[in-house]
N, CA, C and O atoms as a Tinker XYZ file with bonds, in Angstrom:
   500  protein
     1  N    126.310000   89.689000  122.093000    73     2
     2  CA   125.195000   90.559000  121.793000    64     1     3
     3  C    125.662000   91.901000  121.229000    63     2     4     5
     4  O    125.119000   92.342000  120.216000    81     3
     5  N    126.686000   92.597000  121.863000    73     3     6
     6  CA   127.158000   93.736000  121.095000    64     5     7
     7  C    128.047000   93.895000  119.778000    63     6     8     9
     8  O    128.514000   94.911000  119.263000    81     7
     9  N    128.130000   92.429000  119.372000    73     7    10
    10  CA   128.399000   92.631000  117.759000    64     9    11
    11  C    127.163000   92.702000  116.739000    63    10    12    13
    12  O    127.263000   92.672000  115.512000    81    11
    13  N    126.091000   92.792000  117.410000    73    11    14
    14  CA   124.835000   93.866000  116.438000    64    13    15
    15  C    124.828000   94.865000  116.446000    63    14    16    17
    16  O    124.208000   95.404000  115.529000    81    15
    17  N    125.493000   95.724000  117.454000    73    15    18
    18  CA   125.821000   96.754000  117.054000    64    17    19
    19  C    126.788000   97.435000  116.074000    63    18    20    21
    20  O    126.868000   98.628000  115.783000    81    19
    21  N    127.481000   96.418000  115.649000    73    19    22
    22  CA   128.651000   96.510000  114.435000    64    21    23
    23  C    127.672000   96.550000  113.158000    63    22    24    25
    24  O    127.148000   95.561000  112.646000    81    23
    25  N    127.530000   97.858000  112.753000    73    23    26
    26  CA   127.093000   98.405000  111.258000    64    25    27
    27  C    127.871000   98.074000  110.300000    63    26    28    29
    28  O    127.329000   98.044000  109.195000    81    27
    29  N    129.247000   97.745000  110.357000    73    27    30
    30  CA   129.834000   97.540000  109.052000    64    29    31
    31  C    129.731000   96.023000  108.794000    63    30    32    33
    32  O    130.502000   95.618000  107.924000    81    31
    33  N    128.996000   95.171000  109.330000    73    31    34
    34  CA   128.693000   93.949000  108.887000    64    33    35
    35  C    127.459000   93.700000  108.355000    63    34    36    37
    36  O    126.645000   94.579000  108.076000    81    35
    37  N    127.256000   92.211000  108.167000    73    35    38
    38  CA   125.470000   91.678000  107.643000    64    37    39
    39  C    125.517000   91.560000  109.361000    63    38    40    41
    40  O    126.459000   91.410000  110.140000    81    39
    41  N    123.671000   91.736000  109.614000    73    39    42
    42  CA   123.481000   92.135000  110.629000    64    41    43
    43  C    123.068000   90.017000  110.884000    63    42    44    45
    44  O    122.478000   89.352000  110.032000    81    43
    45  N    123.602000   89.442000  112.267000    73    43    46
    46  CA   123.351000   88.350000  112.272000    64    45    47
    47  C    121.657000   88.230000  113.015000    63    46    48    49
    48  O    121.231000   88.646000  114.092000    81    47
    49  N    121.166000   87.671000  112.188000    73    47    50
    50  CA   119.743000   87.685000  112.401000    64    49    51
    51  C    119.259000   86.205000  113.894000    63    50    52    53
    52  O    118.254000   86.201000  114.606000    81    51
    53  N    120.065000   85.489000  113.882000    73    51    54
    54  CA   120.188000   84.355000  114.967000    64    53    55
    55  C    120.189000   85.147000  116.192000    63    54    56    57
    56  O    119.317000   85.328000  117.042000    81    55
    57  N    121.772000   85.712000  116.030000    73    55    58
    58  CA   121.765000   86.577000  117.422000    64    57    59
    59  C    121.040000   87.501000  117.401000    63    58    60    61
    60  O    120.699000   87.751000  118.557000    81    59
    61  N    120.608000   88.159000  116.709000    73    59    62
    62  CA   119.383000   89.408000  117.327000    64    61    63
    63  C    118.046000   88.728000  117.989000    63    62    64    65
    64  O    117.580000   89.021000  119.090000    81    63
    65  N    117.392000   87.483000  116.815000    73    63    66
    66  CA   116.551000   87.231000  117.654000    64    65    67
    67  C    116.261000   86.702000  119.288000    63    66    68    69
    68  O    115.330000   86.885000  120.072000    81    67
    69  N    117.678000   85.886000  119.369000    73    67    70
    70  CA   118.626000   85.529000  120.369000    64    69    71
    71  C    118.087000   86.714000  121.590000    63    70    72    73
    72  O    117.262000   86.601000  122.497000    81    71
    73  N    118.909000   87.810000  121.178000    73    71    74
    74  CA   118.863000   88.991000  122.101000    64    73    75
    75  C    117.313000   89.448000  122.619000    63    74    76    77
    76  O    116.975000   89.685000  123.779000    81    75
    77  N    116.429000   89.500000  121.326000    73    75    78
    78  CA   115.013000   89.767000  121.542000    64    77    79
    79  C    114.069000   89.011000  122.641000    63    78    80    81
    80  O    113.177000   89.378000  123.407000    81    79
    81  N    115.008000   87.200000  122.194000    73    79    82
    82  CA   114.119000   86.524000  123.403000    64    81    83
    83  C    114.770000   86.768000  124.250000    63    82    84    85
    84  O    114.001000   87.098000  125.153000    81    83
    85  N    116.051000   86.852000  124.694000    73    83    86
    86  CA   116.418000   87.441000  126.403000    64    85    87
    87  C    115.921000   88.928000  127.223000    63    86    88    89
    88  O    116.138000   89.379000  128.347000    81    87
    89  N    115.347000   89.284000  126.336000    73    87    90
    90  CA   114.625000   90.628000  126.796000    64    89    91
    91  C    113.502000   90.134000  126.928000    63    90    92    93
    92  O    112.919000   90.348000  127.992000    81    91
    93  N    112.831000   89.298000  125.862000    73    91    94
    94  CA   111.244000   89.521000  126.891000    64    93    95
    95  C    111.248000   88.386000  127.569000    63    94    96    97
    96  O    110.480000   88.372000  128.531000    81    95
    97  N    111.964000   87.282000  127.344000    73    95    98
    98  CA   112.121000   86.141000  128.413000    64    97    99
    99  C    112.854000   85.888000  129.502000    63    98   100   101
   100  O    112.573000   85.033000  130.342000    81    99
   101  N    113.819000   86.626000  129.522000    73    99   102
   102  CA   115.501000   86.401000  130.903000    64   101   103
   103  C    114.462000   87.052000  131.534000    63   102   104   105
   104  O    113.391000   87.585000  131.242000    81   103
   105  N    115.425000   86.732000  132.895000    73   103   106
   106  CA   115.224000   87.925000  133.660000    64   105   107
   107  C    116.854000   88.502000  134.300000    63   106   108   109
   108  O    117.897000   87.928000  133.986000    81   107
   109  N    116.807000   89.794000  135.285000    73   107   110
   110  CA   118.240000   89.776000  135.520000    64   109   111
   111  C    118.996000   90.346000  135.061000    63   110   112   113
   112  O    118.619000   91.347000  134.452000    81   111
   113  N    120.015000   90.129000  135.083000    73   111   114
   114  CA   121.376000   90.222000  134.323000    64   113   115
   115  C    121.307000   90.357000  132.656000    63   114   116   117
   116  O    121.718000   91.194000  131.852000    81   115
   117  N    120.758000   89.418000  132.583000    73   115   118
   118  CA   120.918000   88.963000  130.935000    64   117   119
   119  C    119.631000   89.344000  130.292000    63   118   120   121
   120  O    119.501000   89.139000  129.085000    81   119
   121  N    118.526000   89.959000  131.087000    73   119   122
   122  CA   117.398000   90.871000  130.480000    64   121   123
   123  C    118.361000   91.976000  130.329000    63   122   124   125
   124  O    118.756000   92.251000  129.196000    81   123
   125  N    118.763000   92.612000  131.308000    73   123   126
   126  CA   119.033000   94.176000  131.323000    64   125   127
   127  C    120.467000   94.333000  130.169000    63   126   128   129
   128  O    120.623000   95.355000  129.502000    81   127
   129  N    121.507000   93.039000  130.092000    73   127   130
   130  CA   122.048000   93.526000  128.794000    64   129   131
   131  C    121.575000   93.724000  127.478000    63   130   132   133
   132  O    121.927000   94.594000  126.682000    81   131
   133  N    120.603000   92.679000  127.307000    73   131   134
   134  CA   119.848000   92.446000  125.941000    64   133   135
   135  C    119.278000   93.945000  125.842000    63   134   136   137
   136  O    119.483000   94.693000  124.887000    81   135
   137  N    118.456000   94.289000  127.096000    73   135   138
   138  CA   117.678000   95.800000  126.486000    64   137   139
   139  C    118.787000   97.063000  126.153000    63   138   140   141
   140  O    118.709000   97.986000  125.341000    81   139
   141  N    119.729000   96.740000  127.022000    73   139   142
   142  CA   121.004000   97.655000  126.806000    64   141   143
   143  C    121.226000   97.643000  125.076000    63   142   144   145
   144  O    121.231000   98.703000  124.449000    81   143
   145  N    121.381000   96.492000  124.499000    73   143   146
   146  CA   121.666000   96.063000  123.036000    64   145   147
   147  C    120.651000   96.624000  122.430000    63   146   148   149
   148  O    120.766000   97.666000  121.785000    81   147
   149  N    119.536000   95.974000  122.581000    73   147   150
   150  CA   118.060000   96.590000  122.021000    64   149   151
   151  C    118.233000   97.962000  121.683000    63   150   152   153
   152  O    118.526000   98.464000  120.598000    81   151
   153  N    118.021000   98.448000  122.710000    73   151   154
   154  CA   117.867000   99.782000  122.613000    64   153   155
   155  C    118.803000  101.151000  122.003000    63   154   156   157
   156  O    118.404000  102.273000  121.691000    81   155
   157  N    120.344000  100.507000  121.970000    73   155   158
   158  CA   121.319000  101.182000  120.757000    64   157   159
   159  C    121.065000  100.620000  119.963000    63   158   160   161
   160  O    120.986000  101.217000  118.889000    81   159
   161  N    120.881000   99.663000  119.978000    73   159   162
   162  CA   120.706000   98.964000  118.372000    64   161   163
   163  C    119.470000  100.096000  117.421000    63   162   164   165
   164  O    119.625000  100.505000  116.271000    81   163
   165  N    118.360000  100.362000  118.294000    73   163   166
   166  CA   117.298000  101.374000  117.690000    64   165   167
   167  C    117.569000  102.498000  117.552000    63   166   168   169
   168  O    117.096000  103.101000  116.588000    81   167
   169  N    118.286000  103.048000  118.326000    73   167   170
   170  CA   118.976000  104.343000  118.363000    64   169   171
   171  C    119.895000  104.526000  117.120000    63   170   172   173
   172  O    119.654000  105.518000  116.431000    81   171
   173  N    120.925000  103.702000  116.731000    73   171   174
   174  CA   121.430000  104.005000  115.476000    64   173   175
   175  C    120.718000  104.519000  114.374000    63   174   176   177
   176  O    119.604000  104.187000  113.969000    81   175
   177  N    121.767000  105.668000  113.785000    73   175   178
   178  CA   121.212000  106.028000  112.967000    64   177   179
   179  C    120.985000  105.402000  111.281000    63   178   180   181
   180  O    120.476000  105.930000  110.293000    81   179
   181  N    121.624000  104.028000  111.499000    73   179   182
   182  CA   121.573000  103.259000  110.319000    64   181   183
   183  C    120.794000  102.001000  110.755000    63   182   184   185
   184  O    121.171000  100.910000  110.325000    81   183
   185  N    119.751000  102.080000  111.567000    73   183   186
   186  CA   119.150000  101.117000  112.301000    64   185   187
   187  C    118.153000  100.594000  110.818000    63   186   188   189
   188  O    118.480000   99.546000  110.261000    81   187
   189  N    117.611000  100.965000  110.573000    73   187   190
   190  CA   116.584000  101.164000  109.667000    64   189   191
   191  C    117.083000  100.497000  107.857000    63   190   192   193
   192  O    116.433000   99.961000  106.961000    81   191
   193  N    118.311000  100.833000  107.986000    73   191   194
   194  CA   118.759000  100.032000  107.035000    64   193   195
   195  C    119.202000   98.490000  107.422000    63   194   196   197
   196  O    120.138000   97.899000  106.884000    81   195
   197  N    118.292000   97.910000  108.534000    73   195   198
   198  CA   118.244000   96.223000  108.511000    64   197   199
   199  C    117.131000   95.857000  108.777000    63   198   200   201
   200  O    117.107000   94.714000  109.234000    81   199
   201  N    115.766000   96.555000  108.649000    73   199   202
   202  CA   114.850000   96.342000  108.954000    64   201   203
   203  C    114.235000   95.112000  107.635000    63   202   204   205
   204  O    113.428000   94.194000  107.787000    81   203
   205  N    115.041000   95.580000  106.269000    73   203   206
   206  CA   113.812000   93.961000  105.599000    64   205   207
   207  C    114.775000   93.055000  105.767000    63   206   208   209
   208  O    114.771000   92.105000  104.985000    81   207
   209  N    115.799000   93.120000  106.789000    73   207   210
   210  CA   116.453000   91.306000  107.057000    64   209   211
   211  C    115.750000   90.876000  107.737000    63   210   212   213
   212  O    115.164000   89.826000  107.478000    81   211
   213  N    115.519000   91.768000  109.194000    73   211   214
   214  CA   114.583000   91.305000  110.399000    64   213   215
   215  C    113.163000   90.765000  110.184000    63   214   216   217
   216  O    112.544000   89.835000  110.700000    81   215
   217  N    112.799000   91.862000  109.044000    73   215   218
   218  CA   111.566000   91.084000  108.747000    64   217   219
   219  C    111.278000   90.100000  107.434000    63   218   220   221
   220  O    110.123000   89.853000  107.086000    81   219
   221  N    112.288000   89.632000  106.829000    73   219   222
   222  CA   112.540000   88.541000  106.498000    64   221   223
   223  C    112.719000   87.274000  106.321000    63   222   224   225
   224  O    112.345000   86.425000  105.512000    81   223
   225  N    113.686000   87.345000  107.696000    73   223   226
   226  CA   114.242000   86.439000  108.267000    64   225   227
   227  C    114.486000   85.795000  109.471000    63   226   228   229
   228  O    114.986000   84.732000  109.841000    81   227
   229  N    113.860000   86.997000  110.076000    73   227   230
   230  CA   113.329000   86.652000  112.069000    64   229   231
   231  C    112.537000   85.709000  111.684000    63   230   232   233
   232  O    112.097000   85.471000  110.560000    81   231
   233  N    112.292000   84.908000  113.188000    73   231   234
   234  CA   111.440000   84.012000  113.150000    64   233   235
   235  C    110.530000   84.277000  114.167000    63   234   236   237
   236  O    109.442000   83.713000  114.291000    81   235
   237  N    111.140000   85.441000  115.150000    73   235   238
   238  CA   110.258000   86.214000  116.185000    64   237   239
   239  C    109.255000   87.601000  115.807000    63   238   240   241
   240  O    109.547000   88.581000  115.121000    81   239
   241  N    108.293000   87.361000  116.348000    73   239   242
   242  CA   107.475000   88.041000  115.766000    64   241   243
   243  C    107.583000   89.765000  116.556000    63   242   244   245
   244  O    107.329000   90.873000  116.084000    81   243
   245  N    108.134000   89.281000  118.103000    73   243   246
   246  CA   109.018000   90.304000  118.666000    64   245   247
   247  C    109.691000   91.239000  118.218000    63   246   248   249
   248  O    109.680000   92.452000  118.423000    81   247
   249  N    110.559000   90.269000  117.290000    73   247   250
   250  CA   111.886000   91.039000  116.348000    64   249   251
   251  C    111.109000   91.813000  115.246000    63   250   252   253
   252  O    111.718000   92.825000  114.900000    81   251
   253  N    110.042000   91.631000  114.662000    73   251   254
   254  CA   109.695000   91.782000  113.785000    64   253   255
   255  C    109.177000   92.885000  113.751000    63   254   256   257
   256  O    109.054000   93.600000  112.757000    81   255
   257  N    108.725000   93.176000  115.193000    73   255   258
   258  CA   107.562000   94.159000  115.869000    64   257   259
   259  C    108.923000   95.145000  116.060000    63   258   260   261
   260  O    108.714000   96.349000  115.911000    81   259
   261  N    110.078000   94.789000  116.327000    73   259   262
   262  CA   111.221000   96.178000  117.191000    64   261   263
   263  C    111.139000   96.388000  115.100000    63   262   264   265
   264  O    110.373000   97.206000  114.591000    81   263
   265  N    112.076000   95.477000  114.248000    73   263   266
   266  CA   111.465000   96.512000  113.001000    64   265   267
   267  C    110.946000   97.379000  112.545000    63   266   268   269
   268  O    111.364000   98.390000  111.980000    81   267
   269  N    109.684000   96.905000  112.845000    73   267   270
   270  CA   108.365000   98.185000  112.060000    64   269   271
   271  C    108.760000   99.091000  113.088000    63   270   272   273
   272  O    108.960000  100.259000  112.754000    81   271
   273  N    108.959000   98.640000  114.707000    73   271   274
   274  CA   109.224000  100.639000  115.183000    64   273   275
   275  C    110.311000  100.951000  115.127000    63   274   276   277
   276  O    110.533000  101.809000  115.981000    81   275
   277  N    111.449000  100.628000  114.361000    73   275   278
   278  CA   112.102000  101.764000  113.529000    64   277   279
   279  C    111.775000  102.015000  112.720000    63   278   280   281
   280  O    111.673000  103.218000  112.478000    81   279
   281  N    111.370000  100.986000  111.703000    73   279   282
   282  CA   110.157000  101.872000  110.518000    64   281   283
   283  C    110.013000  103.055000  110.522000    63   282   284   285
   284  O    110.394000  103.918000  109.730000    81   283
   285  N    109.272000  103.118000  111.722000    73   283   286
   286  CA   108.060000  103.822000  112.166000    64   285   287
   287  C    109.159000  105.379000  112.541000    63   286   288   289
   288  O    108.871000  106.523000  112.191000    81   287
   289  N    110.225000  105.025000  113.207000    73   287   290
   290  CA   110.763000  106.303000  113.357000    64   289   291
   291  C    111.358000  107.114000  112.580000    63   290   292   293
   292  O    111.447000  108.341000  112.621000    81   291
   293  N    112.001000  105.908000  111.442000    73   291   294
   294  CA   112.412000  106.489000  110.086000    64   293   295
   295  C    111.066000  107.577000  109.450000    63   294   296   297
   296  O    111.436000  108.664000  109.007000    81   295
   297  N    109.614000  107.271000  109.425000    73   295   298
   298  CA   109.159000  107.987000  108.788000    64   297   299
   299  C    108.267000  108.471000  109.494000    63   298   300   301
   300  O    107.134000  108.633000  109.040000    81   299
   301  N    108.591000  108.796000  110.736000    73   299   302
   302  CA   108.026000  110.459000  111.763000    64   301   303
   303  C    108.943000  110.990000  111.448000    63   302   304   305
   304  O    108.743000  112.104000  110.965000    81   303
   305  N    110.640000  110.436000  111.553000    73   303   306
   306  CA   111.556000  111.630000  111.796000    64   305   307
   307  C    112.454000  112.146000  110.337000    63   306   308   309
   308  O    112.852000  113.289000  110.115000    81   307
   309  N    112.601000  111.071000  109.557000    73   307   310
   310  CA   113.649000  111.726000  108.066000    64   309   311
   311  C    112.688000  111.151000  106.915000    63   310   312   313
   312  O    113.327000  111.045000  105.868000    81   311
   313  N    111.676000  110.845000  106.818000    73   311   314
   314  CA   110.869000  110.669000  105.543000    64   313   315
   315  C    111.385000  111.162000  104.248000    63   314   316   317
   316  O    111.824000  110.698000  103.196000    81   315
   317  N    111.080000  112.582000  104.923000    73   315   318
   318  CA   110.816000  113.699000  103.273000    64   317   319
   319  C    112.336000  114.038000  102.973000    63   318   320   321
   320  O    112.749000  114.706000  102.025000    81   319
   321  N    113.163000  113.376000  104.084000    73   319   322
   322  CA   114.931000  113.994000  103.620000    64   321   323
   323  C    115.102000  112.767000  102.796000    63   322   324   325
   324  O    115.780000  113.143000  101.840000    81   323
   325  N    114.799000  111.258000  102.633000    73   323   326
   326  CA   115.086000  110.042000  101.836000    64   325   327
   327  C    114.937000  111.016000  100.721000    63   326   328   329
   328  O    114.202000  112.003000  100.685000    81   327
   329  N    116.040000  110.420000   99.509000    73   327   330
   330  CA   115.765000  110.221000   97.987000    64   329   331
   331  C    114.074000  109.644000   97.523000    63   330   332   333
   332  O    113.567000  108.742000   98.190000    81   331
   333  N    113.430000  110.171000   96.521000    73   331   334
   334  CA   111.973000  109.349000   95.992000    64   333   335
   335  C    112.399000  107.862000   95.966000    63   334   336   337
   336  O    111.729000  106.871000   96.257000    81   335
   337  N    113.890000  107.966000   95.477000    73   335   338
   338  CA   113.829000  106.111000   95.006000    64   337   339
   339  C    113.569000  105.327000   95.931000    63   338   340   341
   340  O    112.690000  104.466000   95.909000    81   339
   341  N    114.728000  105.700000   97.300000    73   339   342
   342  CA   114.451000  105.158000   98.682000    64   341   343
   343  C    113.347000  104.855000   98.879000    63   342   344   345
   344  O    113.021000  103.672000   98.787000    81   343
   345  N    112.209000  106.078000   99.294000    73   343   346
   346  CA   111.060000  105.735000   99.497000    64   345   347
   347  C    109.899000  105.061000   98.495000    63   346   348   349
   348  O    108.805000  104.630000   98.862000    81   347
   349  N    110.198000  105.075000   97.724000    73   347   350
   350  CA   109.619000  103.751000   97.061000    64   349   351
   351  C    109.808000  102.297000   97.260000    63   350   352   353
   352  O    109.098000  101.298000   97.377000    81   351
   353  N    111.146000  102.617000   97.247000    73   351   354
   354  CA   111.629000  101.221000   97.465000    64   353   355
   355  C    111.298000  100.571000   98.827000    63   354   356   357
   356  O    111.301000   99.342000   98.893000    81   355
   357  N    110.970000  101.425000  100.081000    73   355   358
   358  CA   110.535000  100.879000  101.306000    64   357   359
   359  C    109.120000  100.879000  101.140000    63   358   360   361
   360  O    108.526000   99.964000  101.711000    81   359
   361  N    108.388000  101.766000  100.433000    73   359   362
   362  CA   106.894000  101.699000  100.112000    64   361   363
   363  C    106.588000  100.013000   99.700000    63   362   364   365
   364  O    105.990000   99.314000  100.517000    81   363
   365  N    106.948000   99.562000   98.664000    73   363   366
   366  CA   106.845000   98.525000   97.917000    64   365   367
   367  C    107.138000   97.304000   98.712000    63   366   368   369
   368  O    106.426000   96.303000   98.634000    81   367
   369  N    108.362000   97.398000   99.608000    73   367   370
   370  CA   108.771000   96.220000  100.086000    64   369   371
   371  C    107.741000   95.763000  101.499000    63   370   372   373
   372  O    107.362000   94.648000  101.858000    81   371
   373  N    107.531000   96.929000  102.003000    73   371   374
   374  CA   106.251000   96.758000  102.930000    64   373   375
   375  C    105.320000   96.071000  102.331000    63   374   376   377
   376  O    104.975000   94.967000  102.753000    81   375
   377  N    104.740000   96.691000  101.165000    73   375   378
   378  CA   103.272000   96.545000  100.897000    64   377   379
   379  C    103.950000   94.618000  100.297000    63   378   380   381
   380  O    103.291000   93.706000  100.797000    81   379
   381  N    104.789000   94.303000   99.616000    73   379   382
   382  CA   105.059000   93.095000   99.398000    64   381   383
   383  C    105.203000   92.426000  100.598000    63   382   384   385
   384  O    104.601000   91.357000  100.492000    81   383
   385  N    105.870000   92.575000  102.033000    73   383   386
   386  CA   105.634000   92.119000  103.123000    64   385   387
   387  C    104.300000   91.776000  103.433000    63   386   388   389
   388  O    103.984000   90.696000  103.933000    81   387
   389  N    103.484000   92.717000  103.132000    73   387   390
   390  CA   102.301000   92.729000  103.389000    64   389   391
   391  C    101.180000   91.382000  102.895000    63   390   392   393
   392  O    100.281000   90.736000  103.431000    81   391
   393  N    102.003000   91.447000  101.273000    73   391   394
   394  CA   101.140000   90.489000  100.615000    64   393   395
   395  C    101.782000   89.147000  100.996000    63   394   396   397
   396  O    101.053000   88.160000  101.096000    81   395
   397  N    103.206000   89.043000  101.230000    73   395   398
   398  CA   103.211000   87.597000  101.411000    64   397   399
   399  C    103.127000   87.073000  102.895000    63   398   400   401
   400  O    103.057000   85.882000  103.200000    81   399
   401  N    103.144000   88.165000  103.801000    73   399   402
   402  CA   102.735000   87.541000  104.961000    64   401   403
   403  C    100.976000   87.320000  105.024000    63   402   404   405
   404  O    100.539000   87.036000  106.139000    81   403
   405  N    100.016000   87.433000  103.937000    73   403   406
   406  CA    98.176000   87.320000  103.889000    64   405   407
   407  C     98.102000   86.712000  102.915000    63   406   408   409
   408  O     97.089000   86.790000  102.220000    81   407
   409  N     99.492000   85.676000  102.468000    73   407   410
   410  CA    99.041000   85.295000  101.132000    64   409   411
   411  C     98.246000   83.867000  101.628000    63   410   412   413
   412  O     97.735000   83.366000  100.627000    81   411
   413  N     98.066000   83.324000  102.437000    73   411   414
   414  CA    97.359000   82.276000  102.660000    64   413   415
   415  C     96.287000   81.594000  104.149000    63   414   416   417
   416  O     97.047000   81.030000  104.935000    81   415
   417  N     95.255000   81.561000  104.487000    73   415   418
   418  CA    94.916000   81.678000  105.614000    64   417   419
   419  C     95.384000   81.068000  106.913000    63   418   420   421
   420  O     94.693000   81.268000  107.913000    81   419
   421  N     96.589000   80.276000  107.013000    73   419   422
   422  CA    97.062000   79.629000  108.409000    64   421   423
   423  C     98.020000   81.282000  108.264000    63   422   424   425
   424  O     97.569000   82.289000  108.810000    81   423
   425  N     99.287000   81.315000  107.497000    73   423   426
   426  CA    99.577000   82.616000  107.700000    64   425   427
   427  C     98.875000   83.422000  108.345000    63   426   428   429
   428  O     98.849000   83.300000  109.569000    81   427
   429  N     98.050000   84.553000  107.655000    73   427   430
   430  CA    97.128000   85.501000  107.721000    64   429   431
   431  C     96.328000   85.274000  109.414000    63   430   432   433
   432  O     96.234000   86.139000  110.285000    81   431
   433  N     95.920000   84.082000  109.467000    73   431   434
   434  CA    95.511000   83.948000  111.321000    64   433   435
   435  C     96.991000   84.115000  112.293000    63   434   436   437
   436  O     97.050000   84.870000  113.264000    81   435
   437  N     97.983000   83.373000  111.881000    73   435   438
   438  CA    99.133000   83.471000  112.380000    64   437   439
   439  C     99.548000   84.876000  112.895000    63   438   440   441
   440  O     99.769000   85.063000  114.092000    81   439
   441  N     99.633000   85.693000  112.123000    73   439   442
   442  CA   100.306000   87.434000  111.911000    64   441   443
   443  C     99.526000   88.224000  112.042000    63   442   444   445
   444  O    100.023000   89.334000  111.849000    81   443
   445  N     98.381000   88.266000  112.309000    73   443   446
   446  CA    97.259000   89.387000  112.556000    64   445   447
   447  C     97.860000   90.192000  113.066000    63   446   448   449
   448  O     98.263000   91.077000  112.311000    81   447
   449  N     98.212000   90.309000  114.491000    73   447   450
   450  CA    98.756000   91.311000  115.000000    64   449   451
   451  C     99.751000   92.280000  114.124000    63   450   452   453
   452  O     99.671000   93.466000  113.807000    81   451
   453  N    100.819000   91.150000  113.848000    73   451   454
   454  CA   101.937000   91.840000  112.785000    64   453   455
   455  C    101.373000   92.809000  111.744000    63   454   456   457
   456  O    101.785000   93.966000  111.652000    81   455
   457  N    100.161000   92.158000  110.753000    73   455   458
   458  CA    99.709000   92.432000  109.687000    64   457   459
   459  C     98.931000   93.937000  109.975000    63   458   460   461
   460  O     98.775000   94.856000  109.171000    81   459
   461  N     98.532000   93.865000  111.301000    73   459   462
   462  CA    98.008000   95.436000  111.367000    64   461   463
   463  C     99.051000   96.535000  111.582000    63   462   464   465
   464  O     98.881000   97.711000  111.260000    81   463
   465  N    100.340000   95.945000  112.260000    73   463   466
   466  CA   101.462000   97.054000  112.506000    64   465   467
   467  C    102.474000   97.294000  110.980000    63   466   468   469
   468  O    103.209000   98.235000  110.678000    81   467
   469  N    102.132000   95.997000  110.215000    73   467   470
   470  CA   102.615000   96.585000  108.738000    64   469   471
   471  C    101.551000   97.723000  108.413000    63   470   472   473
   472  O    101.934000   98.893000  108.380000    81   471
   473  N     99.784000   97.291000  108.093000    73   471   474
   474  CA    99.182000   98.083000  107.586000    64   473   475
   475  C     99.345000   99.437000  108.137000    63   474   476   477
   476  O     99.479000  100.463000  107.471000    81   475
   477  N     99.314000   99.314000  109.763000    73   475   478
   478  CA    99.563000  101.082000  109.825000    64   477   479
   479  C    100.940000  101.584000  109.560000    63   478   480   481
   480  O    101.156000  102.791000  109.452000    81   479
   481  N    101.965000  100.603000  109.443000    73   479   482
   482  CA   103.574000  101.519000  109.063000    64   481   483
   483  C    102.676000  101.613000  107.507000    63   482   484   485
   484  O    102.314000  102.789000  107.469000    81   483
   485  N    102.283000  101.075000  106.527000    73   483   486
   486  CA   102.119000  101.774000  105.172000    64   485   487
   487  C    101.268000  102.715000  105.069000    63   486   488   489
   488  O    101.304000  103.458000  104.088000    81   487
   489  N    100.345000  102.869000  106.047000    73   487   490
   490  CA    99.267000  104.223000  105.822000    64   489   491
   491  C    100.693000  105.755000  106.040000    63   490   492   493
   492  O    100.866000  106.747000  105.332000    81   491
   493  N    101.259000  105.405000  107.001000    73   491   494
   494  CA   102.078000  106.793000  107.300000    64   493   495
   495  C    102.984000  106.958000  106.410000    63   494   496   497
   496  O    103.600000  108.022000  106.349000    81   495
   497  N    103.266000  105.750000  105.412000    73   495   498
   498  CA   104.219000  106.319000  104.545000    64   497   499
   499  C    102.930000  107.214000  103.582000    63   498   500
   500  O    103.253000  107.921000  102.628000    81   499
């Protein structure tokens, strides 16, 4: 679990989700390391630069949800310090998240929940 915390790699998306279900599913031992992981893992300050793998390529909707709240902290806390390009470029990839997770109605019933925590991460950008 603590080689997600290794930034100088591709972030392995198996084991994170891995980690995600032992947090909300273990109990114990192997809850309290996973949140240990979890929770540096969010704390980094390059956390945010793996957020469109997670939401990519998770298959947990969990994982998907710890994403958007770094999102979310990226743009309470360093927004206006990003480059314009940056923030475009996360503008766009949301709102494309957006469209292909509503592009069809078993989807779109599927992700509701998700689909409102994208829509409000794009209102705050």
């Amino acid at each position: 679990m603590s080689s997600l915390l290794d930034f100088s790699v591709d972030l392995d998306i198996l084991l994170f989700d891995s980690t995600v279900s032992n947090f909300y599913k273990s109990a114990g031992q192997v809850q309290l390391q996973a949140k240990q992981v979890l929770e540096q893992f969010q704390e980094h300050p390059d956390a945010w630069k793996r957020v469109d793998a997670i939401l990519e390529k998770s298959v947990l909707a969990e994982s998907k949800f710890i994403a958007l709240q770094i999102l979310e902290k990226l743009i309470k806390t360093m927004w206006k310090a990003l480059p314009v390009v940056q923030r475009s470029g996360i503008k766009n990839f949301i709102v494309a998240i957006i469209i292909k997770t509503s592009s069809d109605q078993e989807s779109l019933d599927k992700n509701k929940t998700l689909l409102g925590k994208l829509n409000i991460v794009l209102v705050q950008v």
